[in-house]
PDB file as gemmi writes it, atoms N, CA and C in Angstrom:
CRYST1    1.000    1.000    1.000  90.00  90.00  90.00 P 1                      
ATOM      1  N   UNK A   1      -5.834  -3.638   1.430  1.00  0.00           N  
ATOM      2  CA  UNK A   1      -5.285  -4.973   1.395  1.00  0.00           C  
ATOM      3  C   UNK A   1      -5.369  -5.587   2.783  1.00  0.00           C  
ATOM      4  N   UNK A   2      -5.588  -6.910   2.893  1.00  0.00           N  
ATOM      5  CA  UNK A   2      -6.108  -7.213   3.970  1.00  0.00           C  
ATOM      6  C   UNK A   2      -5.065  -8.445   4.547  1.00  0.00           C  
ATOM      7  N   UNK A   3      -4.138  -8.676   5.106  1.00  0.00           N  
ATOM      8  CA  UNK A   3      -3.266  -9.394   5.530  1.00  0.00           C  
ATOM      9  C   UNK A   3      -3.722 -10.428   6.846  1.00  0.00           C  
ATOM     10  N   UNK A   4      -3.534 -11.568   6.132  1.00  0.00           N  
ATOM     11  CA  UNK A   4      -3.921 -12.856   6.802  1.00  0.00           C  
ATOM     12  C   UNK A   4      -2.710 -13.052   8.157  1.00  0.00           C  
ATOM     13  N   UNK A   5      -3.229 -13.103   9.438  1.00  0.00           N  
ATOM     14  CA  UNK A   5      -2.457 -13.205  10.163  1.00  0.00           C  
ATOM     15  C   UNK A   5      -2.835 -14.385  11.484  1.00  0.00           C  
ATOM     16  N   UNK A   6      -1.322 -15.070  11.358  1.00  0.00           N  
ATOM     17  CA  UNK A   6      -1.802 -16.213  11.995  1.00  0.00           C  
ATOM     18  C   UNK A   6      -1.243 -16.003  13.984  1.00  0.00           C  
ATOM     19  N   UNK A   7      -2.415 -14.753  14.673  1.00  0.00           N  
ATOM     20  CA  UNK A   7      -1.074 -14.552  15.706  1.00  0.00           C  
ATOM     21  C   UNK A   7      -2.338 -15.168  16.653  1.00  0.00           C  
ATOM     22  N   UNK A   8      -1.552 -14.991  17.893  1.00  0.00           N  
ATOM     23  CA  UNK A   8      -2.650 -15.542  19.121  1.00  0.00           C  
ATOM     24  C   UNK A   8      -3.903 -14.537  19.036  1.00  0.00           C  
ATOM     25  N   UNK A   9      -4.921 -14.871  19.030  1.00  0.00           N  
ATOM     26  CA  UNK A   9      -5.990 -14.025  19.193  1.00  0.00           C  
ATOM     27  C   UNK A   9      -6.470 -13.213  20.363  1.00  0.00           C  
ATOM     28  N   UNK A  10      -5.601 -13.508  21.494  1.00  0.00           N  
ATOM     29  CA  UNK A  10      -5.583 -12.504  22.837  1.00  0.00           C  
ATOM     30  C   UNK A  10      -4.233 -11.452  22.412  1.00  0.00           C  
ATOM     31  N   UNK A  11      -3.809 -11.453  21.846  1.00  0.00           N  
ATOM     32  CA  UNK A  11      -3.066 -10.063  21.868  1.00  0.00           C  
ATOM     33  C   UNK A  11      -2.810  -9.358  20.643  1.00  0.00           C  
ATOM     34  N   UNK A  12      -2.671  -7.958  20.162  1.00  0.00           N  
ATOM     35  CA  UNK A  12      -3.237  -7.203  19.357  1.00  0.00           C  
ATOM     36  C   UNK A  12      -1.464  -7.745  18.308  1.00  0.00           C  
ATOM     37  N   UNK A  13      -1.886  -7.413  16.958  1.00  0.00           N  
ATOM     38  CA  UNK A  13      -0.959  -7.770  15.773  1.00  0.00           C  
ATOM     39  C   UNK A  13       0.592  -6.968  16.458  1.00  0.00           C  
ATOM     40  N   UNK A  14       0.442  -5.567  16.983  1.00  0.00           N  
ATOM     41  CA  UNK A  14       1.384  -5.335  17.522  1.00  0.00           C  
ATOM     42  C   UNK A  14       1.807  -5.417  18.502  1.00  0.00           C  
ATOM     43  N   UNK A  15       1.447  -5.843  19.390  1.00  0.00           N  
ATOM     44  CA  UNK A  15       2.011  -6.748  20.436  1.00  0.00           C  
ATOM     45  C   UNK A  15       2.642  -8.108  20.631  1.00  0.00           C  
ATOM     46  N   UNK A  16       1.895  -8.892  19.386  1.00  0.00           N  
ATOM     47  CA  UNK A  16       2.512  -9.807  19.165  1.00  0.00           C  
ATOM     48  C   UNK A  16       3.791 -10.015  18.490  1.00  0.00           C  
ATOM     49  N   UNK A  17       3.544  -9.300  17.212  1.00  0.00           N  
ATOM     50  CA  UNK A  17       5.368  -8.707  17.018  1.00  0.00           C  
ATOM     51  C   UNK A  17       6.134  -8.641  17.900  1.00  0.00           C  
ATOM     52  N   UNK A  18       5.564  -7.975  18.677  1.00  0.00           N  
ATOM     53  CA  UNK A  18       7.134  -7.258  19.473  1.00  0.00           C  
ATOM     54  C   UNK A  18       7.415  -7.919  20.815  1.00  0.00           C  
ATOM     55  N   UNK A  19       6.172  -9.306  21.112  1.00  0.00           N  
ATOM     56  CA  UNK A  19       6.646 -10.562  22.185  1.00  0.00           C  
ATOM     57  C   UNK A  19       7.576 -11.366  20.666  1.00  0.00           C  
ATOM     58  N   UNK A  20       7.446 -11.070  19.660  1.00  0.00           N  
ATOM     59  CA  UNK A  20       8.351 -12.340  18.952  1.00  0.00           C  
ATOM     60  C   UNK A  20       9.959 -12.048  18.800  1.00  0.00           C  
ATOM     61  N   UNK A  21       9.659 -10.632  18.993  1.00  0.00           N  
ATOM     62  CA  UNK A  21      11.303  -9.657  18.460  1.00  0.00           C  
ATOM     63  C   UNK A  21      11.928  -9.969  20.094  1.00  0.00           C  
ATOM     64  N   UNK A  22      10.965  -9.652  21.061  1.00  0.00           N  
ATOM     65  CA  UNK A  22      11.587  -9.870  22.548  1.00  0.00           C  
ATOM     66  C   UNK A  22      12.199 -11.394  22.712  1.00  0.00           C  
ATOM     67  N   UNK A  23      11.440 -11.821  22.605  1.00  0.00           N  
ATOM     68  CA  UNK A  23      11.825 -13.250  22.259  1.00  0.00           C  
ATOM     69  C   UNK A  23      12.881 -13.789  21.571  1.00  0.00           C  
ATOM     70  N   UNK A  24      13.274 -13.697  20.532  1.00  0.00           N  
ATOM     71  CA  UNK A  24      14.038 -13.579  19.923  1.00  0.00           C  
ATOM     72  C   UNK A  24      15.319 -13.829  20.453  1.00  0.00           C  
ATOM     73  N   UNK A  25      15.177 -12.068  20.756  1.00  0.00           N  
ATOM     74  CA  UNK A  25      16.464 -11.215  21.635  1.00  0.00           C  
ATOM     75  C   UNK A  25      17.052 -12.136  22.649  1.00  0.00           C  
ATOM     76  N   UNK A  26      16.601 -12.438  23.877  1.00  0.00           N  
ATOM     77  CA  UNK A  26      16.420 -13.090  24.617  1.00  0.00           C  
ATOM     78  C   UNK A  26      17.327 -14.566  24.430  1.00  0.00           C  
ATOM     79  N   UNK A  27      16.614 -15.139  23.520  1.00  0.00           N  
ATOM     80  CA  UNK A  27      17.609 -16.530  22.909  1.00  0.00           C  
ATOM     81  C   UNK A  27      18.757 -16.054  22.089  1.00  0.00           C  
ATOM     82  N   UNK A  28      18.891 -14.800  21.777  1.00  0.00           N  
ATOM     83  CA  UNK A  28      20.123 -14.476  21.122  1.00  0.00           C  
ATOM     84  C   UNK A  28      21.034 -13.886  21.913  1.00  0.00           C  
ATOM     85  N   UNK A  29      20.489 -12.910  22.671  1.00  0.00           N  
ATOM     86  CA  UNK A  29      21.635 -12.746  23.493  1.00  0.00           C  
ATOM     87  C   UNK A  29      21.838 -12.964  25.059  1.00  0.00           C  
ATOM     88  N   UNK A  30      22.412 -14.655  25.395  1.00  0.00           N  
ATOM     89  CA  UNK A  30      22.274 -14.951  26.777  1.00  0.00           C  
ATOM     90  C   UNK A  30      23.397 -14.248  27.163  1.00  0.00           C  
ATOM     91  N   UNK A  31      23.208 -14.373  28.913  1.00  0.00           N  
ATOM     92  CA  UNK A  31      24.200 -14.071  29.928  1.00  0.00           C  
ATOM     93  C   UNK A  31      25.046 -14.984  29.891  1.00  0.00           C  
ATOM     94  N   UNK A  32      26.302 -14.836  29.292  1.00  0.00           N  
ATOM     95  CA  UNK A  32      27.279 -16.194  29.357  1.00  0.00           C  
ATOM     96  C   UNK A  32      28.234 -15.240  30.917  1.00  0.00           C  
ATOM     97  N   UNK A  33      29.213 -15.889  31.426  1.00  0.00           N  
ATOM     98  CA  UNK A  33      30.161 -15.655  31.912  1.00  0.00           C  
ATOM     99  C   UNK A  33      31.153 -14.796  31.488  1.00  0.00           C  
ATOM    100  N   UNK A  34      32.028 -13.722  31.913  1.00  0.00           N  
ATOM    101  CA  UNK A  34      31.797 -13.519  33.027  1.00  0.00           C  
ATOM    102  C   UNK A  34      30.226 -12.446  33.111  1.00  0.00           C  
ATOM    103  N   UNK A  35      29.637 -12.799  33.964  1.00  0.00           N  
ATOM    104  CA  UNK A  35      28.368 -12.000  34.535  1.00  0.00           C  
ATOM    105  C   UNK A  35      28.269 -10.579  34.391  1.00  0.00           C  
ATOM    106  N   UNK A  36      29.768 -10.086  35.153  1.00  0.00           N  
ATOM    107  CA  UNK A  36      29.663  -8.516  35.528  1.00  0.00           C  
ATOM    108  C   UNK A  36      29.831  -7.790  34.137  1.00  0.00           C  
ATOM    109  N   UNK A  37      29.591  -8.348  33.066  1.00  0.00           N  
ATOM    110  CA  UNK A  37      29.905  -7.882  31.805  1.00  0.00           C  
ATOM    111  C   UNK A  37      28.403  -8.293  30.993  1.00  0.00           C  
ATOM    112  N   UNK A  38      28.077  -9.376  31.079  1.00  0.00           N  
ATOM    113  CA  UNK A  38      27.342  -9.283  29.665  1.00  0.00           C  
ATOM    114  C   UNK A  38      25.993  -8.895  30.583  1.00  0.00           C  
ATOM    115  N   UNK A  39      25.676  -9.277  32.008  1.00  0.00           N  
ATOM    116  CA  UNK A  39      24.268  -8.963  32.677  1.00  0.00           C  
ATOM    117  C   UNK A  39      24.000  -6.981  32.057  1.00  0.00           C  
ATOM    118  N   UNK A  40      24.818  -6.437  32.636  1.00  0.00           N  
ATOM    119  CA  UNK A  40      24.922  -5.375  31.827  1.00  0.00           C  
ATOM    120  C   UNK A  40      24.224  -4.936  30.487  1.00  0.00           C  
ATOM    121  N   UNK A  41      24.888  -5.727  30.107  1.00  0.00           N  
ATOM    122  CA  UNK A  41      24.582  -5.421  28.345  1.00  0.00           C  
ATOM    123  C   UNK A  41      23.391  -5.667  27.774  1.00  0.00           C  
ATOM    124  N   UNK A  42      23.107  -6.861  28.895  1.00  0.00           N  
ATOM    125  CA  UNK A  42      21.283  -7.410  28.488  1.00  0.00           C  
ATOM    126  C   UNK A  42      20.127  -6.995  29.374  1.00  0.00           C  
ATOM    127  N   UNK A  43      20.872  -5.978  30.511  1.00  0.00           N  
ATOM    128  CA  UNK A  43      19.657  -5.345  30.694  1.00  0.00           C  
ATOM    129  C   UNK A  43      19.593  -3.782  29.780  1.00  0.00           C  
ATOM    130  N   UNK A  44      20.720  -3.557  29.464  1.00  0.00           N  
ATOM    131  CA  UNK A  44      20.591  -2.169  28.849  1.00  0.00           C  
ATOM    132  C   UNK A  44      19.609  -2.782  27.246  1.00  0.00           C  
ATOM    133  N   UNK A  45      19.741  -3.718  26.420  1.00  0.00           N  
ATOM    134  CA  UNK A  45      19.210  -3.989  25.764  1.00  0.00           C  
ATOM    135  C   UNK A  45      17.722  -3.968  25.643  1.00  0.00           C  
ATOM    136  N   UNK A  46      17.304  -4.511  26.707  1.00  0.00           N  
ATOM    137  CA  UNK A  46      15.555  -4.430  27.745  1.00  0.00           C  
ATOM    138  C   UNK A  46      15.296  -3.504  28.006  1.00  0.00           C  
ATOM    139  N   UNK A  47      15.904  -2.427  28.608  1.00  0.00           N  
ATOM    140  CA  UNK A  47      15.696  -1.189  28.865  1.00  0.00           C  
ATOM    141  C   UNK A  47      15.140  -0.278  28.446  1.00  0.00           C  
ATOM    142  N   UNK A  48      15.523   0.010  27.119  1.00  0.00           N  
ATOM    143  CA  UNK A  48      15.486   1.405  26.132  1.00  0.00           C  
ATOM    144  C   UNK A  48      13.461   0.959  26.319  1.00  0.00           C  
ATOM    145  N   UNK A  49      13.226   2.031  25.982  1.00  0.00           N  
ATOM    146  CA  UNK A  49      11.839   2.108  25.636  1.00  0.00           C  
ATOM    147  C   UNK A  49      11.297   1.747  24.380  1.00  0.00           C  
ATOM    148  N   UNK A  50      10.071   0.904  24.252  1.00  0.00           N  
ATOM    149  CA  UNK A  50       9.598   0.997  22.995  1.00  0.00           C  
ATOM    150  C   UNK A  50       9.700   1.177  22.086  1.00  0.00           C  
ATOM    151  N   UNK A  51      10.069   1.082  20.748  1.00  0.00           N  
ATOM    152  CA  UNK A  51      10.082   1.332  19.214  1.00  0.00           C  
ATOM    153  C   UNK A  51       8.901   0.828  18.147  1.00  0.00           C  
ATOM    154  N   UNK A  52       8.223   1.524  17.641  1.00  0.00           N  
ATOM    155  CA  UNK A  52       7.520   0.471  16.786  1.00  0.00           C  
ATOM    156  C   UNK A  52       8.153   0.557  15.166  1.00  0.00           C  
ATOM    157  N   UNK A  53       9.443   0.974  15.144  1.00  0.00           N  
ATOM    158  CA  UNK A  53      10.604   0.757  13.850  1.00  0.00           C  
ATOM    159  C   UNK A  53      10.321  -1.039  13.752  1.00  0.00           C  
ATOM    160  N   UNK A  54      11.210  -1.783  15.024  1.00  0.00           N  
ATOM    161  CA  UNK A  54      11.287  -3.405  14.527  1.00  0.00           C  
ATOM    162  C   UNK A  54       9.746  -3.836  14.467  1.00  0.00           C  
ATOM    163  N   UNK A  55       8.746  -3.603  14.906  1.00  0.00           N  
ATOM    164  CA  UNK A  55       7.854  -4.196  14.185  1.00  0.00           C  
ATOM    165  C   UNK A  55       7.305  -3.961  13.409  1.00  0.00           C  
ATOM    166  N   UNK A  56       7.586  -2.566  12.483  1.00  0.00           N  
ATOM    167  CA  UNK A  56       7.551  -1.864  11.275  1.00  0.00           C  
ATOM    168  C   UNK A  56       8.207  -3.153  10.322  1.00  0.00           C  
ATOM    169  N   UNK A  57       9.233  -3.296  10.133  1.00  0.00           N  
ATOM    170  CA  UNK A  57      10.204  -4.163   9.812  1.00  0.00           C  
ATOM    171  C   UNK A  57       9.485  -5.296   9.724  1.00  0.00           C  
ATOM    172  N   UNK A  58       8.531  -6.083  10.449  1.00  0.00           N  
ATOM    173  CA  UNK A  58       8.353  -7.351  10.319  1.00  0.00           C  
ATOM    174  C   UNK A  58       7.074  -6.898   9.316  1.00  0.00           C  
ATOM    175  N   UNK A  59       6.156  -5.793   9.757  1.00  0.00           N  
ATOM    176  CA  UNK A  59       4.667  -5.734   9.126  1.00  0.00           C  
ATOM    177  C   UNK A  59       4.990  -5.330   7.536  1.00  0.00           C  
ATOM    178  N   UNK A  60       6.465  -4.874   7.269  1.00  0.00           N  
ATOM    179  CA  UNK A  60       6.716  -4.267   6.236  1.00  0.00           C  
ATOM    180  C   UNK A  60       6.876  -5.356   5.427  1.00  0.00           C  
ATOM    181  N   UNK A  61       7.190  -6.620   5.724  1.00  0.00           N  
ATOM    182  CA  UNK A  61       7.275  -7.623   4.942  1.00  0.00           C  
ATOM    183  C   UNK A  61       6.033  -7.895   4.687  1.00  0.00           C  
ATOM    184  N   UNK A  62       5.361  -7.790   5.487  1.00  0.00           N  
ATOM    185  CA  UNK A  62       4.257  -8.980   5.286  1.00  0.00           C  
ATOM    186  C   UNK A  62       3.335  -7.805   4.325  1.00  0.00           C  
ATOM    187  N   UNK A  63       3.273  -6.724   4.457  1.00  0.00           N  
ATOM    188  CA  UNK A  63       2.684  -5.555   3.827  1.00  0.00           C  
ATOM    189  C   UNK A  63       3.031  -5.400   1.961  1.00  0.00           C  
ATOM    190  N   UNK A  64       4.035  -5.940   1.742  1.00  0.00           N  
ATOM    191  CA  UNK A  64       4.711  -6.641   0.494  1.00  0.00           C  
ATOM    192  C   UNK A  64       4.273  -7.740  -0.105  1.00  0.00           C  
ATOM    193  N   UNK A  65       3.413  -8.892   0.195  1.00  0.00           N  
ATOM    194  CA  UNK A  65       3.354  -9.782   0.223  1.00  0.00           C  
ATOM    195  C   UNK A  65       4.213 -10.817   1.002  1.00  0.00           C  
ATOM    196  N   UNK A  66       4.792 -11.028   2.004  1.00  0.00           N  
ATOM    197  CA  UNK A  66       5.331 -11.774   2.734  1.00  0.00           C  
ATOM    198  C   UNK A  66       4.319 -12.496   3.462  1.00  0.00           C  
ATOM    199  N   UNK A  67       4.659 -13.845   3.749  1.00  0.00           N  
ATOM    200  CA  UNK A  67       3.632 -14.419   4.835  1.00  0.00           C  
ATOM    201  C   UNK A  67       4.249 -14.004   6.334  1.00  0.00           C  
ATOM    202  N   UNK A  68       3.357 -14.341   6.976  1.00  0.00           N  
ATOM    203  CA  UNK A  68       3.924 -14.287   9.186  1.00  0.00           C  
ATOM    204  C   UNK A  68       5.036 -15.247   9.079  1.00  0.00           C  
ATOM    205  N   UNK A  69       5.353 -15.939   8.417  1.00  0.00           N  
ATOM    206  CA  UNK A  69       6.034 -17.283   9.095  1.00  0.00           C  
ATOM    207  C   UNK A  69       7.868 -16.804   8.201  1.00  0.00           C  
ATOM    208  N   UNK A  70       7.269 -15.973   6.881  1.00  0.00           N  
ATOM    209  CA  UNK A  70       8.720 -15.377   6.296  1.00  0.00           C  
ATOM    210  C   UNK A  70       9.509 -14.206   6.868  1.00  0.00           C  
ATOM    211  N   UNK A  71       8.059 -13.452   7.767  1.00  0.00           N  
ATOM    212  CA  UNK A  71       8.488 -12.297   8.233  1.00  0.00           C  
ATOM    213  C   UNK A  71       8.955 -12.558   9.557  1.00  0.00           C  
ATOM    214  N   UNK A  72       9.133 -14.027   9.983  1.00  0.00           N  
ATOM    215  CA  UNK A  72       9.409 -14.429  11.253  1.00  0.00           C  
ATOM    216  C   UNK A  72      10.826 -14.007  10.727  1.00  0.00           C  
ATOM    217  N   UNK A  73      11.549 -14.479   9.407  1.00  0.00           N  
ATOM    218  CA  UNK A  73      12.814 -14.918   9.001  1.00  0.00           C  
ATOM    219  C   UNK A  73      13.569 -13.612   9.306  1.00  0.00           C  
ATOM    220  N   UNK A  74      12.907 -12.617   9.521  1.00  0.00           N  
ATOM    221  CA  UNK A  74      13.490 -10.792   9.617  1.00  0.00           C  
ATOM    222  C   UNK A  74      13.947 -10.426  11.056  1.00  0.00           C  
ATOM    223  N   UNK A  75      13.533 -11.360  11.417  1.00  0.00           N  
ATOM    224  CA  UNK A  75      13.677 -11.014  13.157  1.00  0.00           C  
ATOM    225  C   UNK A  75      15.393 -10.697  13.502  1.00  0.00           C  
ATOM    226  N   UNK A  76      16.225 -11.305  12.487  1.00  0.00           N  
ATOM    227  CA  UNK A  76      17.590 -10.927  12.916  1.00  0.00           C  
ATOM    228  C   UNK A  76      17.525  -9.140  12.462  1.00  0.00           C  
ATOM    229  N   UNK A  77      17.131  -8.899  11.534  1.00  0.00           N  
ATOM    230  CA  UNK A  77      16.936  -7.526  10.839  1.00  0.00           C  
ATOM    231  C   UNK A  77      16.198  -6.798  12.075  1.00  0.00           C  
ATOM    232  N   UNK A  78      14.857  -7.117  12.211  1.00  0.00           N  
ATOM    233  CA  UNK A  78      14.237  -6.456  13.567  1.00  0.00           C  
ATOM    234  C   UNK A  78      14.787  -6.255  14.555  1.00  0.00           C  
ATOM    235  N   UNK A  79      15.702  -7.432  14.844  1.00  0.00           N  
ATOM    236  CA  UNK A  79      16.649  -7.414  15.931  1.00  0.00           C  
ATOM    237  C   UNK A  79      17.697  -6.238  16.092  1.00  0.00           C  
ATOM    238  N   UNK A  80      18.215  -6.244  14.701  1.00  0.00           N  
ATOM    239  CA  UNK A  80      19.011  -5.612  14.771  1.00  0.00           C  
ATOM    240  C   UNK A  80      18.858  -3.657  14.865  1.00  0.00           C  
ATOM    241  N   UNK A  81      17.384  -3.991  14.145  1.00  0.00           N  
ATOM    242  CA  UNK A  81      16.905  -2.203  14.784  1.00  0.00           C  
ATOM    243  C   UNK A  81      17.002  -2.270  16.046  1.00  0.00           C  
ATOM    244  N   UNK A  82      16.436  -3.099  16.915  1.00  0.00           N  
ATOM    245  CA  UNK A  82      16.181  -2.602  18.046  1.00  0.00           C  
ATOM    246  C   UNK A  82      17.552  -2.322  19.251  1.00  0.00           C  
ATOM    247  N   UNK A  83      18.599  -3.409  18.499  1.00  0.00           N  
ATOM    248  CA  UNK A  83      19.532  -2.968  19.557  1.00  0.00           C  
ATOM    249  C   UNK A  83      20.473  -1.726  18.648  1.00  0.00           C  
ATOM    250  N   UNK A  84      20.270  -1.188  17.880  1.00  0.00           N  
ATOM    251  CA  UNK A  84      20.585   0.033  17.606  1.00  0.00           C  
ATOM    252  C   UNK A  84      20.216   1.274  18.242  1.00  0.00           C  
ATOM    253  N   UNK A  85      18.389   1.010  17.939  1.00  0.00           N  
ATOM    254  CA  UNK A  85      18.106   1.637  18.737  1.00  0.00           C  
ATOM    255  C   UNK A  85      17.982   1.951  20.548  1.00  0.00           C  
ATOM    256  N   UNK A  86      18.312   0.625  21.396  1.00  0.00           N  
ATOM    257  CA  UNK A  86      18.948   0.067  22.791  1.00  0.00           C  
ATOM    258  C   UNK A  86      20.011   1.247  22.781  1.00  0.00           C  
ATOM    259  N   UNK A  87      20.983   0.741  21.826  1.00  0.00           N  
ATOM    260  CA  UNK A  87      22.235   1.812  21.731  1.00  0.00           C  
ATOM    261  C   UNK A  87      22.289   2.882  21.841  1.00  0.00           C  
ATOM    262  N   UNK A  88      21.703   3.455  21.086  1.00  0.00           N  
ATOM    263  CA  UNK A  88      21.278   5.064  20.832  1.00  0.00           C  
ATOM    264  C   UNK A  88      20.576   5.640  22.270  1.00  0.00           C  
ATOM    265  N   UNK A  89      19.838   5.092  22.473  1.00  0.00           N  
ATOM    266  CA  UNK A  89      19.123   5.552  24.022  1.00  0.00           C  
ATOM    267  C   UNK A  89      20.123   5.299  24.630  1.00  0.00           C  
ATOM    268  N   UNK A  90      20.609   4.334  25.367  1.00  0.00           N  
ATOM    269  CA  UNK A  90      21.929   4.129  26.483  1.00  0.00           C  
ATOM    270  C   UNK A  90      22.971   5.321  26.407  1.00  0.00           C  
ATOM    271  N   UNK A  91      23.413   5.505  24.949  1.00  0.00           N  
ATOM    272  CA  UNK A  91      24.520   6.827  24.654  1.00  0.00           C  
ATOM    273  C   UNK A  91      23.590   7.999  24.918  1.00  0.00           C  
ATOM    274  N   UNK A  92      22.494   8.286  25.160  1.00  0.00           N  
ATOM    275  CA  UNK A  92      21.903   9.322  24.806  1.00  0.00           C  
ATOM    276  C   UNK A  92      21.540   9.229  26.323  1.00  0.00           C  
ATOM    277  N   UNK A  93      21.312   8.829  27.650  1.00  0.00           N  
ATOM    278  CA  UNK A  93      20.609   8.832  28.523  1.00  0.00           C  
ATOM    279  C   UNK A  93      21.466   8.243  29.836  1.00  0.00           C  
ATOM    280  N   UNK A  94      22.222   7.687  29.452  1.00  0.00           N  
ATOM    281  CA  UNK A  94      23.514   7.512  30.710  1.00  0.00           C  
ATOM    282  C   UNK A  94      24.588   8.056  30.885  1.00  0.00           C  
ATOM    283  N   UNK A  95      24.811   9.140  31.823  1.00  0.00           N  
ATOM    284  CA  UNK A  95      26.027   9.987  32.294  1.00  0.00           C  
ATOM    285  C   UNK A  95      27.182   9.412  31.473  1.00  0.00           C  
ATOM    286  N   UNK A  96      28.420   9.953  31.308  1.00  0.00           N  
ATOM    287  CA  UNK A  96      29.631   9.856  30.997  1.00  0.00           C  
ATOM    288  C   UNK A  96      30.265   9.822  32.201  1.00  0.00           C  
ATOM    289  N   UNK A  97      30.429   8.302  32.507  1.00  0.00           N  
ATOM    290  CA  UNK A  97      31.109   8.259  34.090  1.00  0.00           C  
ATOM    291  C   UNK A  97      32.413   8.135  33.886  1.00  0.00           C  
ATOM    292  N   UNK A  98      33.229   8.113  32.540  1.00  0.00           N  
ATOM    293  CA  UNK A  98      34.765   7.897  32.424  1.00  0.00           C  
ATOM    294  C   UNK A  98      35.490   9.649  32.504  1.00  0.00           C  
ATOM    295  N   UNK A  99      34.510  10.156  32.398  1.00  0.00           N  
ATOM    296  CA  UNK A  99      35.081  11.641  32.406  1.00  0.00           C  
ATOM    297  C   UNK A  99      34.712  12.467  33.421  1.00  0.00           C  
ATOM    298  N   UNK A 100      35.326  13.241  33.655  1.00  0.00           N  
ATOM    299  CA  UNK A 100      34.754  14.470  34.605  1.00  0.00           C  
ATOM    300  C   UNK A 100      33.670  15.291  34.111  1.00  0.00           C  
ATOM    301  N   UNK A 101      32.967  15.533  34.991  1.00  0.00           N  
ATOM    302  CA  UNK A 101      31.744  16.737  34.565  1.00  0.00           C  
ATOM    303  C   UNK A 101      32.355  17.835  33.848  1.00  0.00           C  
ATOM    304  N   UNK A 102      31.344  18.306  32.960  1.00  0.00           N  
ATOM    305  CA  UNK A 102      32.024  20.136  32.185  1.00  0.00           C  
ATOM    306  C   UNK A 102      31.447  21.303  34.006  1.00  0.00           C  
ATOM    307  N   UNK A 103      32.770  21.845  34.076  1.00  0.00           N  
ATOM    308  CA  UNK A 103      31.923  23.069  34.461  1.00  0.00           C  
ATOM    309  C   UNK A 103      31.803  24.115  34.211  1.00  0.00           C  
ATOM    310  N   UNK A 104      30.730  24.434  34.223  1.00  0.00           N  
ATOM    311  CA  UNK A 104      29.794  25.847  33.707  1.00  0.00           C  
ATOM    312  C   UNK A 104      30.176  27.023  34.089  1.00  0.00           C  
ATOM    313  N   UNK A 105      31.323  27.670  33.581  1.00  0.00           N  
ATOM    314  CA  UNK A 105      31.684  29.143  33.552  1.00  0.00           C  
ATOM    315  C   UNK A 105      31.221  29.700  34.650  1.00  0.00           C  
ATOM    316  N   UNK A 106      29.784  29.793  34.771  1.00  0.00           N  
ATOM    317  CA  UNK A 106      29.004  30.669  35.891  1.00  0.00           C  
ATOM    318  C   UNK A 106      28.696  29.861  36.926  1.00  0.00           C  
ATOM    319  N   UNK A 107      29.174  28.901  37.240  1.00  0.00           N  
ATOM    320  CA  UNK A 107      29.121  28.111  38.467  1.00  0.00           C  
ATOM    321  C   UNK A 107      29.792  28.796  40.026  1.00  0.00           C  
ATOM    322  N   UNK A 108      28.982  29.522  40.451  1.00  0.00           N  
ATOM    323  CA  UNK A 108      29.223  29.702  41.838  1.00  0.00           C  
ATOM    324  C   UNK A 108      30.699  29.371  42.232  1.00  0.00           C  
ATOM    325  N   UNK A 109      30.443  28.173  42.565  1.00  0.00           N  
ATOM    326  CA  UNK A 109      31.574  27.625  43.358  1.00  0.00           C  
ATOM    327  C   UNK A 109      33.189  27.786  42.782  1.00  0.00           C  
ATOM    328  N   UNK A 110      32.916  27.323  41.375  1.00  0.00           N  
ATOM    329  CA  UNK A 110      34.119  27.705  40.948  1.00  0.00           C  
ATOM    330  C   UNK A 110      34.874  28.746  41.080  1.00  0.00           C  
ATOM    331  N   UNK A 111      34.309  30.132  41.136  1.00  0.00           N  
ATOM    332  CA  UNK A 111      35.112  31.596  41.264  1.00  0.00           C  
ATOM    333  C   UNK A 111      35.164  31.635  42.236  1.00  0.00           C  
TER     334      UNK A 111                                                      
END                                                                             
């Protein structure tokens, strides 16, 4: 099946997805005030690495019969993989700075 796609012709079907999901993001979630709070939140959002889940999500429509312009309409859905997945990496890859370190039984120093 051969899916008609109306994207810029300098950049590949999946790339373009995932400038539309960035995009998106971006107009959805600004830096309002106060700063020291949401700058945070929207770079950890940018951060996480790559997924090709949300643009799974958009091609999955269109792979159904959806047109580009309905599967634009998913982008809150796409969206919403990706800052799940944002999430999941951040919990998974940034220290626990509210707690103290575990220490390790066989730690030298301790005995």
């Amino acid at each position: 099946m051969m899916v008609a796609m109306a994207h810029n012709s300098h950049s590949s079907y999946w790339a373009s997805i995932e400038e539309e999901i960035e995009a998106h993001l971006k107009q959805t979630i600004p830096v309002w005030p106060p700063t020291a709070v949401y700058e945070p939140m929207n770079y950890l959002v940018f951060a996480a690495p790559k997924t090709k889940a949300t643009a799974l999500c958009i091609a999955s429509c269109e792979l159904v019969g959806g047109l580009w312009a309905q599967a634009l309409e998913g982008l809150d859905v796409a969206s919403a993989l990706h800052l799940m997945h944002s999430a999941a990496y951040t919990h998974k890859n940034l220290p626990l700075t509210d707690r103290p370190a575990q220490v390790q039984a066989h730690d030298p120093s301790r005995l």
